[in-house]
C-alpha positions in Angstrom: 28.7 9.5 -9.8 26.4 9.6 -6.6 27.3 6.3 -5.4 30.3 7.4 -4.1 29.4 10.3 -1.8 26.2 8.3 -1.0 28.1 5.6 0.5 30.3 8.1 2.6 27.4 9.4 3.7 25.7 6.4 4.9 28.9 5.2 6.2 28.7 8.0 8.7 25.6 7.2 9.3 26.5 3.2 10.4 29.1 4.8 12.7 26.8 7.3 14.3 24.1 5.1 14.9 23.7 1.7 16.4 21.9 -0.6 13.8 19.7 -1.3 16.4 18.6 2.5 16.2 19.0 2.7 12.2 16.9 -0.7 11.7 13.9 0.5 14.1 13.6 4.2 14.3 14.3 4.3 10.9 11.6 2.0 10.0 9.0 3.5 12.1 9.9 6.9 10.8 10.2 6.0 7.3 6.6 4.2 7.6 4.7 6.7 9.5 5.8 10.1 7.8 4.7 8.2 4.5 1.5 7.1 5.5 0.4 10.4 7.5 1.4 12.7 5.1 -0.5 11.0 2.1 -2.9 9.8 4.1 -4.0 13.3 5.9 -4.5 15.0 2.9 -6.7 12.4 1.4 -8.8 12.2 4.7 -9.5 16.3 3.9 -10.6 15.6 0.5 -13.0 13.0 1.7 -14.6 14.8 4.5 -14.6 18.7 2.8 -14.9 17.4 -0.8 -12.5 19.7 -1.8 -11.0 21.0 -4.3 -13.7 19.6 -6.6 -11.6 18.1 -9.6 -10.0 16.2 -7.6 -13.1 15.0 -5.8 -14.6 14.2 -9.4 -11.9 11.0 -9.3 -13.6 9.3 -6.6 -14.6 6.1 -7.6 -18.1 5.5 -5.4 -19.6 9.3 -4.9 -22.4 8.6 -3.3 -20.5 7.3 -0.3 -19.5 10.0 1.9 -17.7 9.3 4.9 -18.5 10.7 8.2 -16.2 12.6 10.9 -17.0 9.6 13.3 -15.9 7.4 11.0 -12.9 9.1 10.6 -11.9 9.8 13.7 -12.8 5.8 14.6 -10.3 5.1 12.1 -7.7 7.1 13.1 -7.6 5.8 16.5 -7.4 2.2 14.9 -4.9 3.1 12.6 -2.6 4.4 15.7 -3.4 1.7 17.8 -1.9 -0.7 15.3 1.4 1.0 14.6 2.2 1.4 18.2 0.5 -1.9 19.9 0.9 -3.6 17.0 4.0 -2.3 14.6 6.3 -1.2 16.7 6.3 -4.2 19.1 6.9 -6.7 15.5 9.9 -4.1 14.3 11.4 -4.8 17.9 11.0 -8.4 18.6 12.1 -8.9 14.9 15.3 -7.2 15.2 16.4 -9.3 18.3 15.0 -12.8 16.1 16.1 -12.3 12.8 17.8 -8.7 11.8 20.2 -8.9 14.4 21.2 -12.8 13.5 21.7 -11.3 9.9 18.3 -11.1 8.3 18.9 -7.6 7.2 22.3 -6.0 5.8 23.3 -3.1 7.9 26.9 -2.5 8.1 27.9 -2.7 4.9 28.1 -0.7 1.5 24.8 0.4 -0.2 23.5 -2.3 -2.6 23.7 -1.7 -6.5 20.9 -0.3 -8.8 20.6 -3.8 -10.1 20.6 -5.5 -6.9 17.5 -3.3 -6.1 15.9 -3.7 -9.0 15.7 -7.7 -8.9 15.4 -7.5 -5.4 12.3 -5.3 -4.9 10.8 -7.7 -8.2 11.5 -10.4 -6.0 9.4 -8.7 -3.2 6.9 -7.9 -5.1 6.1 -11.5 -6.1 6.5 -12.5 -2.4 3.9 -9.7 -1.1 1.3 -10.6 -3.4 1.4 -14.5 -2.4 1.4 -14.4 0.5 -1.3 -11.6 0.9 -3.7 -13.3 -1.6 -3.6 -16.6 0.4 -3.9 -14.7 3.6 -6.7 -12.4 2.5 -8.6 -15.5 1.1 -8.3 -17.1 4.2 -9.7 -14.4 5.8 -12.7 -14.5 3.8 -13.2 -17.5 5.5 -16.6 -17.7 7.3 -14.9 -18.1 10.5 -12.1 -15.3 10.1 -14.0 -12.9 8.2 -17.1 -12.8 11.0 -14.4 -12.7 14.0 -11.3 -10.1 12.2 -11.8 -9.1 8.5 -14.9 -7.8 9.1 -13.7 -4.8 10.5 -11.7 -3.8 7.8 -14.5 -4.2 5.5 -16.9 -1.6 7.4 -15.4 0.6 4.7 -17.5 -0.3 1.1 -16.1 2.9 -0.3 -12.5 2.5 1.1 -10.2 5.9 2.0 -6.7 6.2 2.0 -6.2 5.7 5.7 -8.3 2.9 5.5 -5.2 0.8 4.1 -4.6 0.1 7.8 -7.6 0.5 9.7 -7.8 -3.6 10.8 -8.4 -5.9 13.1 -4.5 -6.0 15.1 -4.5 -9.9 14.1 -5.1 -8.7 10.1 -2.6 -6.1 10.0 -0.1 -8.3 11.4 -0.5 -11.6 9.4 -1.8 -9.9 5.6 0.1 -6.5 6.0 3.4 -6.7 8.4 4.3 -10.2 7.5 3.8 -10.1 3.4 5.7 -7.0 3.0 8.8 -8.3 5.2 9.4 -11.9 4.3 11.1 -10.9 0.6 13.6 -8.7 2.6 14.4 -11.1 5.3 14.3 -14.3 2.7 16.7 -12.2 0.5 18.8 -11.2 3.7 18.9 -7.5 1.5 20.5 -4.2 2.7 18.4 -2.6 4.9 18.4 0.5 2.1 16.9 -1.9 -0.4 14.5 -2.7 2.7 13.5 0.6 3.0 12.8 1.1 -0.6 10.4 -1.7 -0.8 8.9 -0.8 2.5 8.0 2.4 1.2 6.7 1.2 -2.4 4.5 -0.9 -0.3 2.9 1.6 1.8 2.2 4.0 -1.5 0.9 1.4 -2.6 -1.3 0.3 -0.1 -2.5 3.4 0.7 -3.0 4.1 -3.6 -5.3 0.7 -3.2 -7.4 1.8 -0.6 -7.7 5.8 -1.6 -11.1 5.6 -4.0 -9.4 7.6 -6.3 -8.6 7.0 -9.9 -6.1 9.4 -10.0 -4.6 10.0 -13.6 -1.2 9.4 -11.8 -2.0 6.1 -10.4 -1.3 3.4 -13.1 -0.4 0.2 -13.3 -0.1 -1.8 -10.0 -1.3 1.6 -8.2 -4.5 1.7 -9.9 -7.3 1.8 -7.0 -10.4 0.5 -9.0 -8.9 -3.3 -8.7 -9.1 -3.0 -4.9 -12.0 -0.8 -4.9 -14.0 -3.2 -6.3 -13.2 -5.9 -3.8 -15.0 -3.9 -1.1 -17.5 -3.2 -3.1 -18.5 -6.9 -3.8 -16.2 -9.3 -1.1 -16.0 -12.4 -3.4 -13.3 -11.0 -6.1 -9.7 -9.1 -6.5 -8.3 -10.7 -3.6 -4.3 -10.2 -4.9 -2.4 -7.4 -5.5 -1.4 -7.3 -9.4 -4.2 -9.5 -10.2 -2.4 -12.8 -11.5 -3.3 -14.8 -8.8 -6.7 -13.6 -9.3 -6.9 -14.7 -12.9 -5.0 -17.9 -11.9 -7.9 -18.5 -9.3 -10.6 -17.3 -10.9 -11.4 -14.6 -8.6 -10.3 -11.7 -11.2 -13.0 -8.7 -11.1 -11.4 -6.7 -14.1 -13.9 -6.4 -16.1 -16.6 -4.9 -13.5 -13.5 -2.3 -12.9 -13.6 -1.6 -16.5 -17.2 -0.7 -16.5 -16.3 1.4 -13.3 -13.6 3.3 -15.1 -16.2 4.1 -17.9 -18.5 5.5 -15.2 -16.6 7.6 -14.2 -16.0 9.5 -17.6 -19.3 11.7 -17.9 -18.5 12.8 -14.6 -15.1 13.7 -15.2 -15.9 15.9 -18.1 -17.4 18.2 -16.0 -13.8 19.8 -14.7 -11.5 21.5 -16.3 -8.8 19.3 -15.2 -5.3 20.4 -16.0 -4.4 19.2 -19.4 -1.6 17.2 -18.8 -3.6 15.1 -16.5 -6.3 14.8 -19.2 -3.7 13.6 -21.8 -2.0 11.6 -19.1 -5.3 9.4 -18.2 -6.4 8.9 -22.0 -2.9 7.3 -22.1 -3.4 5.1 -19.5 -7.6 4.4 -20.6 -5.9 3.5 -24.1 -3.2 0.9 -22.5 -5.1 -0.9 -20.2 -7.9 -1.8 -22.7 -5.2 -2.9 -25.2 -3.6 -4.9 -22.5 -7.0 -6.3 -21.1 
């Protein structure tokens, strides 16, 4: 029933707007009012500690980070979407969405075609970012570029993008766009995936075991790798289990930590029922 009108509307949007203009400024605005407005309010958290039960959820407590620190990240985090971002968005229209790399003028794709597509994308992310991210663990890389990302042991939320410009453009910009481009999707289907990618990023890299964050978004996979460097390179974890690098069960123990402390709030009770769920899956699953 909404397909209809939802095509009419973006029709009037492909007739409006150049898809130089809708490819481009929509990407940088889809991106960046994501990532700020999660981001921001997880920075606050971190520096005031506040509200408490939600500050109970972080995964390493005793590391606290500093308003220095934040504010160095912050201005790292900017430099790469403007010096870094932006200049990739326009070079790749011109190279590749332009030439057809991305569907603009066109209907809006299916449910289905979504579906399969953003599976598809998901696959292709975590390859290519686990064979990027090993290789820079690489004595050479990791001394000279990684390193800065890893200043963060405890990592925050806006720490997702706080990199050397050579990182964020080979293991963050690149992973997440080759299964659009590769698929030659609709640039809607685009934007979905784009989007999942950032939340999920950013759900990685918060230090937060969040009731809410399940699955693929749970942070204690990620958490752990900057917390011991030499495990849980991937994404979803199967390369990490093909390769021998999987640090699951150290993120068990973390999870079970993290209990006694938890029991101290009087977390909403939804949340509570919703996290015992979760506890009771992924040891089954495990």
């Amino acid at each position: 029933m909404l397909y209809g009108p939802l095509n009419s509307y973006w029709s009037a949007i492909t007739q409006e707007y150049s898809p130089h203009t809708i490819y481009i400024l929509g990407t940088l605005l889809l991106h960046h009012t994501i990532f700020w407005t999660i981001t921001l309010p997880l920075l606050y958290l971190d520096l005031t500690h506040t509200p408490a039960y939600l500050h109970a959820f972080k995964i390493q407590p005793k590391t606290h980070i500093t308003l220095e620190e934040a504010t160095k990240c912050i201005l790292n985090v900017l430099l790469n979407q403007f010096l870094v971002m932006l200049p990739f968005n326009v070079l790749l229209y011109y190279l590749v969405v332009a030439n057809g790399g991305l569907i603009i003028n066109a209907p809006l794709p299916t449910l289905n075609t979504i579906l399969w597509q953003g599976l598809v994308c998901i696959v292709v992310e975590d390859i290519l970012f686990y064979y990027s991210h090993r290789l820079l663990h690489s004595p050479y890389f990791y001394q000279r570029i990684h390193k800065v990302h890893h200043q963060f042991r405890a990592p925050i939320g806006m720490a997702s993008e706080y990199a050397h410009p050579f990182e964020f453009f080979i293991s963050s910009l690149v992973p997440v766009m080759v299964g659009p481009l590769l698929l030659k999707a609709h640039i809607v289907t685009a934007w979905i995936w784009f989007a999942l990618a950032v939340i999920g990023t950013i759900a990685h890299h918060c230090g937060y075991t969040f009731p809410f964050l399940v699955g693929g978004m749970n942070p204690s996979f990620h958490d752990y790798h900057h917390q011991v460097f030499n495990a849980n390179y991937g994404l979803t974890g199967w390369l990490d289990k093909f390769h021998g690098t999987f640090g699951g069960v150290a993120g068990r123990k973390q999870e079970e930590r993290l209990s006694p402390r938890r029991a101290n709030y009087q977390v909403i009770g939804w949340l509570d029922k919703f996290e015992g769920a979760f506890r009771s899956t992924s040891t089954t699953s495990e």
